[in-house]
Residue frames relative to the residue before (quaternion, step in Angstrom):
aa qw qx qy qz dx dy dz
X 1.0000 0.0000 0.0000 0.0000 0.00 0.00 0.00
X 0.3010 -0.8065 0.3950 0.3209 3.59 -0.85 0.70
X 0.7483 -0.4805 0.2949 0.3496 3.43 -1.01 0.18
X 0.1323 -0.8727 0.4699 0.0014 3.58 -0.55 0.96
X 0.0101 0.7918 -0.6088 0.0483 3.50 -0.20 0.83
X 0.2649 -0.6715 0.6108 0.3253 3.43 -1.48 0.57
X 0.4371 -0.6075 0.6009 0.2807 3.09 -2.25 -0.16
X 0.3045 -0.8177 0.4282 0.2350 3.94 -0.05 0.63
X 0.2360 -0.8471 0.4305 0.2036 3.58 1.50 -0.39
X 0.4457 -0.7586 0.4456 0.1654 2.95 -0.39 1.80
X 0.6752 0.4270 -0.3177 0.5107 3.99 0.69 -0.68
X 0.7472 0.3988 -0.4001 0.3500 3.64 0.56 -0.48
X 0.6107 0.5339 -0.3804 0.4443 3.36 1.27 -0.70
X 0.4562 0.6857 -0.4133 0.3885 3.34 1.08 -0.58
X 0.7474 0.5028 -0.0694 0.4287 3.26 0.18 -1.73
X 0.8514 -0.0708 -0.0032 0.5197 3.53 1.56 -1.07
X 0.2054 -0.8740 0.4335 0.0771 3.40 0.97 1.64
X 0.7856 0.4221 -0.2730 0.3606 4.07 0.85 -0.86
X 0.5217 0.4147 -0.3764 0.6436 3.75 2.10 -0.32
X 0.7058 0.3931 -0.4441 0.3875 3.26 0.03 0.17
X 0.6013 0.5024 -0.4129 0.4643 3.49 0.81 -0.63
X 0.7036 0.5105 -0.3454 0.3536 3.14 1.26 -0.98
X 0.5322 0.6063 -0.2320 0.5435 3.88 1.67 -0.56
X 0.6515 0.3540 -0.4135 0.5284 3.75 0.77 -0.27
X 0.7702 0.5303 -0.2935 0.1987 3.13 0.76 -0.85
X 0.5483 0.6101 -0.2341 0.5219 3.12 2.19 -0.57
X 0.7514 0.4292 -0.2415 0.4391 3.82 1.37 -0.87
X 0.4523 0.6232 -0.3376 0.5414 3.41 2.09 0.11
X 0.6327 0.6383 -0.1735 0.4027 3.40 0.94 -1.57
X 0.8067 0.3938 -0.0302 0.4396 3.07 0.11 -2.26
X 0.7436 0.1293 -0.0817 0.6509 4.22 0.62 -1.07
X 0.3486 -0.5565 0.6548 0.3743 4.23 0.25 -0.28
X 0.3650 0.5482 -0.7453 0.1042 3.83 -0.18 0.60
X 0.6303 -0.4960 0.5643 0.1957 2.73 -2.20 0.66
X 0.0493 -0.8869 0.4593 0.0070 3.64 -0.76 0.64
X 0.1780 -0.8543 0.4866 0.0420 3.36 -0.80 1.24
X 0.6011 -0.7130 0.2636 0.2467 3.35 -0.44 0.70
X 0.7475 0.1685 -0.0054 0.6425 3.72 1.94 -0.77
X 0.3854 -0.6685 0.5761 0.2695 3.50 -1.11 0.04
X 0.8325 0.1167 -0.3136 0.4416 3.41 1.23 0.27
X 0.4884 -0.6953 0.3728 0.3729 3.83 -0.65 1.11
X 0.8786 0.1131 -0.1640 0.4340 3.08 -1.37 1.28
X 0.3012 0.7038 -0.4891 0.4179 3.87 1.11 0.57
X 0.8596 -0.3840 0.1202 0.3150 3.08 -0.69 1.62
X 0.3089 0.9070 -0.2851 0.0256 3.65 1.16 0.89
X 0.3792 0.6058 -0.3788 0.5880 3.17 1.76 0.34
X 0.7345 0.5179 -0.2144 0.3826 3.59 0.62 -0.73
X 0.5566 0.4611 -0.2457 0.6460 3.52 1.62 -0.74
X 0.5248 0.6944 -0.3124 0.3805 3.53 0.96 -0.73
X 0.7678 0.4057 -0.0521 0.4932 3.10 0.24 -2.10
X 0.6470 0.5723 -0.3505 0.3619 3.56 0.90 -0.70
X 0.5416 0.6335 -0.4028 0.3784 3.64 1.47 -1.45
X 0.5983 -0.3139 0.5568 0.4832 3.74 -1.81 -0.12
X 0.6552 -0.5666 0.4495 0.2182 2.77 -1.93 0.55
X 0.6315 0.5909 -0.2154 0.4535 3.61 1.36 -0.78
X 0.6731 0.6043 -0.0666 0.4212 3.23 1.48 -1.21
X 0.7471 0.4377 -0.3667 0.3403 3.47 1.37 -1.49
X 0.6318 0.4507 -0.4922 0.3942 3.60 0.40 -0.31
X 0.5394 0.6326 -0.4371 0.3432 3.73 0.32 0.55
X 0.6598 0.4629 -0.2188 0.5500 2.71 1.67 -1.72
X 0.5145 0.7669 -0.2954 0.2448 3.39 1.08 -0.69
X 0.6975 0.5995 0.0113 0.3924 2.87 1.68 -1.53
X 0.4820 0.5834 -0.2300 0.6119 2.89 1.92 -0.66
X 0.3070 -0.7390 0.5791 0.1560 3.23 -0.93 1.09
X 0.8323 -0.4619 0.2776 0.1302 3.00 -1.18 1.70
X 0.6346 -0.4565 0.3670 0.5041 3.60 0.24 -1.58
X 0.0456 0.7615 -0.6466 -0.0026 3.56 -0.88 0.52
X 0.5419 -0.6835 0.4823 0.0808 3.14 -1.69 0.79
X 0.2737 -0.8299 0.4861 -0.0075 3.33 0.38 1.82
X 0.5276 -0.5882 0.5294 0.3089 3.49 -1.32 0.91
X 0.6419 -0.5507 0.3899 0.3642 3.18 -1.59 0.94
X 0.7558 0.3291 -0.1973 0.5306 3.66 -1.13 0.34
X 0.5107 0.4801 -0.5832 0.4106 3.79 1.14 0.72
X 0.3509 -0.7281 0.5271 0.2624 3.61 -1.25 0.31
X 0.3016 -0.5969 0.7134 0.2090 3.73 -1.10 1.18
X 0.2127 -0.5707 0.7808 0.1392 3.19 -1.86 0.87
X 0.0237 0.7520 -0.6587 0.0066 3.80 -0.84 0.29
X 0.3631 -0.6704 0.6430 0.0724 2.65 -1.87 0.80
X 0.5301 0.6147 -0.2414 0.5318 3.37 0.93 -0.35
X 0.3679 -0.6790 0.6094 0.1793 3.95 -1.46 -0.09
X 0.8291 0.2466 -0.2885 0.4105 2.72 1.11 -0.95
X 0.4862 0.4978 -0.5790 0.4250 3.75 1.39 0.12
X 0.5216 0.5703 -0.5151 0.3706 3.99 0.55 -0.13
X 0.6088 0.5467 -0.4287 0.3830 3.58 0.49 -1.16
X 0.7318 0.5116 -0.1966 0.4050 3.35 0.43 -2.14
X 0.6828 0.0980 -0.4495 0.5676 3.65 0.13 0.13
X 0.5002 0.4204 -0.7042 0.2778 3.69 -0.12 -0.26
X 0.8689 0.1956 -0.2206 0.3975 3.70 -0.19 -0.68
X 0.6121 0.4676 -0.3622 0.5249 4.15 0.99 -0.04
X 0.8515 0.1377 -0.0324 0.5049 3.41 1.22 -0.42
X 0.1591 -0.8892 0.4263 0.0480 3.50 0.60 1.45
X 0.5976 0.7524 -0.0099 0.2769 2.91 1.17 -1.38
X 0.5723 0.3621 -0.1101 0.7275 3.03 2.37 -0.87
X 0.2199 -0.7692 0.5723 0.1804 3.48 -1.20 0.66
X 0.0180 -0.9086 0.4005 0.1172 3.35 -0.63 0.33
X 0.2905 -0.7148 0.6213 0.1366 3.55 -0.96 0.81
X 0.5205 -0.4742 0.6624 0.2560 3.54 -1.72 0.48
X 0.6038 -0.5805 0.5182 0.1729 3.18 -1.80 1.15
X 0.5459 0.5931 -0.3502 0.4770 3.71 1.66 -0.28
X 0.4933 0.6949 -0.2705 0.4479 3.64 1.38 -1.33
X 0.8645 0.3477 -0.0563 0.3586 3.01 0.76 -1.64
X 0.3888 0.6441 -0.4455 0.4854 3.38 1.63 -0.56
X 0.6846 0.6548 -0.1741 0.2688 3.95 0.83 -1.98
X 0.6513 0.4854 -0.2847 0.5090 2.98 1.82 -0.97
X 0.7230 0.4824 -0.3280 0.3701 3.77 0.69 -0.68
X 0.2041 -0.7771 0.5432 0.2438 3.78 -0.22 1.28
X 0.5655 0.6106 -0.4363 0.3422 3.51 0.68 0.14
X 0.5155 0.7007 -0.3268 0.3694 3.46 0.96 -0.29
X 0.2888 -0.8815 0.3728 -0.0252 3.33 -0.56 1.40
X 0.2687 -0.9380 0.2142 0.0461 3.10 0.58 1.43
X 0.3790 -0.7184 0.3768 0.4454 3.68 0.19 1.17
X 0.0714 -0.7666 0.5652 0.2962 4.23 -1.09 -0.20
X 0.3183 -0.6874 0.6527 -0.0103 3.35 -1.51 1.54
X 0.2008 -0.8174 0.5366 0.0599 3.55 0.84 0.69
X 0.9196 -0.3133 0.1151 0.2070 2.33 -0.14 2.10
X 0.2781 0.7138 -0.4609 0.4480 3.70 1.47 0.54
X 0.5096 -0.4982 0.6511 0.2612 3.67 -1.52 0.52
X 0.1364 0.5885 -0.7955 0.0473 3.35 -1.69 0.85
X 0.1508 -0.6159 0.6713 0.3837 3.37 -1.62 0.14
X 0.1336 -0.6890 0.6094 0.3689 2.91 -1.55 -0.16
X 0.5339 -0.5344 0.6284 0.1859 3.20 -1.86 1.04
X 0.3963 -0.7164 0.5552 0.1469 3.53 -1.55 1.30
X 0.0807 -0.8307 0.4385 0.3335 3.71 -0.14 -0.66
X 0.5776 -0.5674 0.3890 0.4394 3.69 -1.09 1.12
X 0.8334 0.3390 -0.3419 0.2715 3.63 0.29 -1.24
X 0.6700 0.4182 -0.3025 0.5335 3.95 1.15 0.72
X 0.2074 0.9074 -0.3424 0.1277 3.56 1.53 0.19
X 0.6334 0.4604 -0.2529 0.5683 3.22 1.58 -0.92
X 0.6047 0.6225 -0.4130 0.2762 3.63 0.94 -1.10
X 0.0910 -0.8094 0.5673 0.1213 3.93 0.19 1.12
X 0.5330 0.6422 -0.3882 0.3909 3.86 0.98 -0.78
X 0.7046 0.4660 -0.2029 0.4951 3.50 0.81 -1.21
X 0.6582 0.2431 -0.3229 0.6351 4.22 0.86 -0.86
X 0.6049 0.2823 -0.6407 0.3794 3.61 -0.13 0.93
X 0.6399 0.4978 -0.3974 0.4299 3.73 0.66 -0.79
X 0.5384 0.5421 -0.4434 0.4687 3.85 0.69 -0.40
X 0.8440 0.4563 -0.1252 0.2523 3.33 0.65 -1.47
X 0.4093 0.3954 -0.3818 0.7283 3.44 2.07 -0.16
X 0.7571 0.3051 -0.4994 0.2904 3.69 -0.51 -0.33
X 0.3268 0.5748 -0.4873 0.5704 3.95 1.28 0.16
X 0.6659 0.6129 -0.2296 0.3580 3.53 0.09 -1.09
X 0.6791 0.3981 -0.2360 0.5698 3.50 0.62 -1.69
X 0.8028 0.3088 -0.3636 0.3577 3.56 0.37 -1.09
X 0.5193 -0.6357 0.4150 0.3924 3.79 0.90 0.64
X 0.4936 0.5075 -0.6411 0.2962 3.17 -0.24 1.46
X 0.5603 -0.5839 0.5285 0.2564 3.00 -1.77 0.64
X 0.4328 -0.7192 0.5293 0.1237 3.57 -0.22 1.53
X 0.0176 -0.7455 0.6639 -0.0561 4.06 -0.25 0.69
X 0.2081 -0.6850 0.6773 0.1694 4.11 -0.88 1.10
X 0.2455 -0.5294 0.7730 0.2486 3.00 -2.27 0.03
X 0.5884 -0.6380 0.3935 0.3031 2.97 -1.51 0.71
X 0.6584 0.3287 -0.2807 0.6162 3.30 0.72 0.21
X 0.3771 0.7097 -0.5380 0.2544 3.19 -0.16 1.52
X 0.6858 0.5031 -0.2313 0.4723 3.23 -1.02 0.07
X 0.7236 -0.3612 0.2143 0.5477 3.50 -0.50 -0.39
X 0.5438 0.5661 -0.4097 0.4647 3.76 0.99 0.59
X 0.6725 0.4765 -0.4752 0.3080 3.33 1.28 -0.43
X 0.4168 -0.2364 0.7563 0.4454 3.96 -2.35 0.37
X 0.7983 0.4063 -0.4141 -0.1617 2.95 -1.62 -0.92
X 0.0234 0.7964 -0.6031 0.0380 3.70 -0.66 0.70
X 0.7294 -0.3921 0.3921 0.4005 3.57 1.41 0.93
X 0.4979 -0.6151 0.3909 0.4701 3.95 -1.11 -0.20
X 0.3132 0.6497 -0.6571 0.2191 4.01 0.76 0.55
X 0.7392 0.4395 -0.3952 0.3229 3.53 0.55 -1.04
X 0.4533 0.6967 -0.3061 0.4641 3.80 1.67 -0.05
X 0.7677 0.3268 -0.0193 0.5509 3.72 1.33 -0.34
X 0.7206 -0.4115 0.4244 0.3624 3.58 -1.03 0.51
X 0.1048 -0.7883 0.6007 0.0823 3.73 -0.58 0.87
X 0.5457 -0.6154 0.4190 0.3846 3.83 -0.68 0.47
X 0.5946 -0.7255 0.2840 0.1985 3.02 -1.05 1.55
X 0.4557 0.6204 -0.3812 0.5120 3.75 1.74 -0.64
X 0.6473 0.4562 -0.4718 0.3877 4.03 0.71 -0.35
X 0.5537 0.5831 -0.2305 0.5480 3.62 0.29 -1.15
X 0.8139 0.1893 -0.2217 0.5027 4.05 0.23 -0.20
X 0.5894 0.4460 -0.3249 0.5901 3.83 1.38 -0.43
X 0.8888 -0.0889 0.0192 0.4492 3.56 0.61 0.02
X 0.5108 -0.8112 0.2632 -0.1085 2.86 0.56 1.76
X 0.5427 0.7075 -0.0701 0.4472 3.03 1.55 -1.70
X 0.7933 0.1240 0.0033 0.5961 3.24 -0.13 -1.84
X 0.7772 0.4899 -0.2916 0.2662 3.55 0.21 -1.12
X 0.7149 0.4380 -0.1538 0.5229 3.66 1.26 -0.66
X 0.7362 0.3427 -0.1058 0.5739 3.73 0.44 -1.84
X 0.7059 0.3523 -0.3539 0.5023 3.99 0.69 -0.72
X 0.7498 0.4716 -0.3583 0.2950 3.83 0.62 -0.51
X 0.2181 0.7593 -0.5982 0.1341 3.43 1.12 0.04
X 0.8183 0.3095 -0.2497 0.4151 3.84 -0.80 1.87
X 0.6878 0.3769 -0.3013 0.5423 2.82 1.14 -1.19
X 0.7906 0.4301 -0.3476 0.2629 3.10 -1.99 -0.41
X 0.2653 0.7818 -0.4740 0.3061 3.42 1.22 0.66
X 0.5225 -0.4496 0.5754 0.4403 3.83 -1.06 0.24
X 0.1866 0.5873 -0.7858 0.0524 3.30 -1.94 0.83
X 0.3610 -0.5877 0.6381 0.3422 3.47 -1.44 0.73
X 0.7789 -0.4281 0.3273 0.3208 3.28 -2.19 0.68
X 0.7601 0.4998 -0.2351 0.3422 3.50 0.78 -0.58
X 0.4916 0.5540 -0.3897 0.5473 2.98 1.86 -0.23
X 0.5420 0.7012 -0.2376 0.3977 3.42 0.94 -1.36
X 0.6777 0.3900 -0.1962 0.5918 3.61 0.83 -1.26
X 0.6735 0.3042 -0.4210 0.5259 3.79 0.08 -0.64
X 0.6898 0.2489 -0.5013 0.4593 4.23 -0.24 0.04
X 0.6359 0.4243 -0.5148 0.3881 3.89 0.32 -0.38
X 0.5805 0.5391 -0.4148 0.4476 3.88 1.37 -0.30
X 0.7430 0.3228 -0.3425 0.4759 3.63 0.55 -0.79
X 0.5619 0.4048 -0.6053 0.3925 3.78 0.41 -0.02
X 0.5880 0.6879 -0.3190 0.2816 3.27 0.60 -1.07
X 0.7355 0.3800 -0.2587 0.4977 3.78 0.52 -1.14
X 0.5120 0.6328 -0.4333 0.3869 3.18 0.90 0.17
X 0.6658 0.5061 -0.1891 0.5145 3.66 1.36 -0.89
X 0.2779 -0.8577 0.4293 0.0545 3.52 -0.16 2.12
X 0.2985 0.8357 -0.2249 0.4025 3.41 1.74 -0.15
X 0.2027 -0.5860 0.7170 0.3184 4.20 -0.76 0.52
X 0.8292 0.0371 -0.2277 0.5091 3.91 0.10 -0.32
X 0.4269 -0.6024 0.6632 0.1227 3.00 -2.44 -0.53
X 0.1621 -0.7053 0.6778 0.1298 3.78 -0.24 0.80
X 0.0720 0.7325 -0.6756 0.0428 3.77 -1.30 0.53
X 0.0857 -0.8747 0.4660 0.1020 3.49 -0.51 0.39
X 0.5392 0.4988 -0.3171 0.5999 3.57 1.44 0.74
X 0.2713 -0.8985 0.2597 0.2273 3.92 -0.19 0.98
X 0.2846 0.6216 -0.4709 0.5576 2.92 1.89 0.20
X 0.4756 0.6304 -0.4670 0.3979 3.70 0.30 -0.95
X 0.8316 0.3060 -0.1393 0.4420 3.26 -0.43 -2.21
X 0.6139 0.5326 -0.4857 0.3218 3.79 0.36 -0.50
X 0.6433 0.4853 -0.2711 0.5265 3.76 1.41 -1.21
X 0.6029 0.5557 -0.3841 0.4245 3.72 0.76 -0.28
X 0.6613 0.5129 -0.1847 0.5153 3.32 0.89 -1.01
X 0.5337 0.5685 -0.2506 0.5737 3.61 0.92 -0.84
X 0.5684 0.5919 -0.2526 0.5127 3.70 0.78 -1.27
X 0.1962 -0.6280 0.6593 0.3640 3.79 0.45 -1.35
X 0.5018 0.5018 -0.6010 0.3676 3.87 0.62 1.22
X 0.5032 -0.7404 0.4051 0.1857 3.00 -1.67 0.80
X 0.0690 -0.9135 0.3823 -0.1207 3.08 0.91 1.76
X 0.2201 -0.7295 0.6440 0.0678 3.54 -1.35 1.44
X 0.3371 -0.5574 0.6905 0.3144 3.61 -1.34 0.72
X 0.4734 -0.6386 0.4996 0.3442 3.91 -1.04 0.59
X 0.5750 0.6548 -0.3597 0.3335 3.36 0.88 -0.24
X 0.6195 0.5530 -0.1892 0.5241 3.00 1.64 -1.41
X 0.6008 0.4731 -0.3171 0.5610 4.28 1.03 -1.26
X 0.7295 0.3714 -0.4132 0.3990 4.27 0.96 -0.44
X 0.8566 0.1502 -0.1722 0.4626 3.36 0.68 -0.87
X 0.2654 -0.7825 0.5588 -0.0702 3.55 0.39 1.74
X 0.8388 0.0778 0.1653 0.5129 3.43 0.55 -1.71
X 0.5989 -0.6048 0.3218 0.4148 3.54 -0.81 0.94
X 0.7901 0.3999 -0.1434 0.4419 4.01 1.08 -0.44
X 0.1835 0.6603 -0.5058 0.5240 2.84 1.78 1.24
X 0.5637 0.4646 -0.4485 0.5150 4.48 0.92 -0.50
């Protein structure tokens, strides 16, 4: 079997330093995967640094940056965009979603939502990734919820939240060329916050649901913005430390 290591993603952990701590600690624990902190070496690492909680950065600190995995090792990622970047900067590496992998461990203790309605939100920058919206959609399942679609899902969905509504960082668009450059033709344009809020409002009313499941954090930030009550899946799996 080949080696499997995860990526912790330097913007999501940001955004969520205690689910993630709580996600390394479950993909360290549960499979021993090595873990690297970024999908690209030496990307802005004082700056992700300085940004973490105080309590937190010397942890993140500890985490080793990036390393350069034999060909035919598999990145697990949380993140879209560390998936994109090696899909096309790093062919050589396969990669599976942290959901893929959650699916593989029969030990995993699944929170229960008897049977409540959720939708779940696709995301533009994984639209094609069909392995990953079925794993999302059986782990909805285990945790007893009633799985509700948008019509635009799947590889039909725009939506990535208001990131695509704003300048994207210029290292994306040259690490992967693919999605970020030839597939964006429109997006990433400048919008002021208020514009931003009124499209996260009209996707939003569209969603007949008390919640949302997303699994991309740009995703949940534009949901929330919306005024929906939006859940990263990560956050609806590992609620409680005995949720591994």
């Amino acid at each position: 079997m080949s080696q499997k290591f995860f990526v912790a993603s330097c913007v999501f952990t940001e955004g969520e330093p205690d689910l993630s701590r709580r996600v390394q600690a479950y993909v360290r624990e549960r499979f021993n995967l090595p873990i690297i902190r970024c999908c690209v070496d030496k990307y802005k690492v004082a700056d992700f640094e300085a940004r973490m909680p105080a309590e937190y950065r010397d942890e993140w600190r500890a985490i080793k940056h990036f390393e350069n995995f034999p060909a035919g090792s598999t990145m697990v990622s949380i993140c879209h965009n560390c998936s994109a970047i090696f899909e096309e900067r790093h062919p050589e590496i396969l990669r599976e979603s942290i959901w893929e992998l959650i699916l593989s461990d029969a030990n995993f203790v699944y929170p229960n939502h008897h049977g409540e309605a959720i939708t779940v939100q696709d995301c533009w920058r994984s639209k094609e990734n069909v392995a990953e919206q079925t794993a999302v959609r059986e782990i909805l399942r285990r945790m007893n919820f009633e799985v509700v679609e948008l019509p635009e899902n799947h590889a039909r969905t725009k939506f990535c939240g208001y990131s695509l509504y704003q300048p994207q960082p210029p290292r994306n668009p040259a690490l992967a060329p693919k999605r970020f450059l030839h597939g964006a033709q429109g997006l990433f344009q400048p919008h002021t916050i208020e514009q931003k809020r009124e499209l996260m409002q009209t996707h939003c009313a569209q969603i007949r649901t008390d919640k949302v499941a997303a699994y991309c954090h740009y995703c949940v930030r534009g949901l929330k913005l919306g005024g929906a009550k939006a859940f990263h899946l990560a956050e609806l799996l590992f609620e409680e430390d005995e949720h591994h």
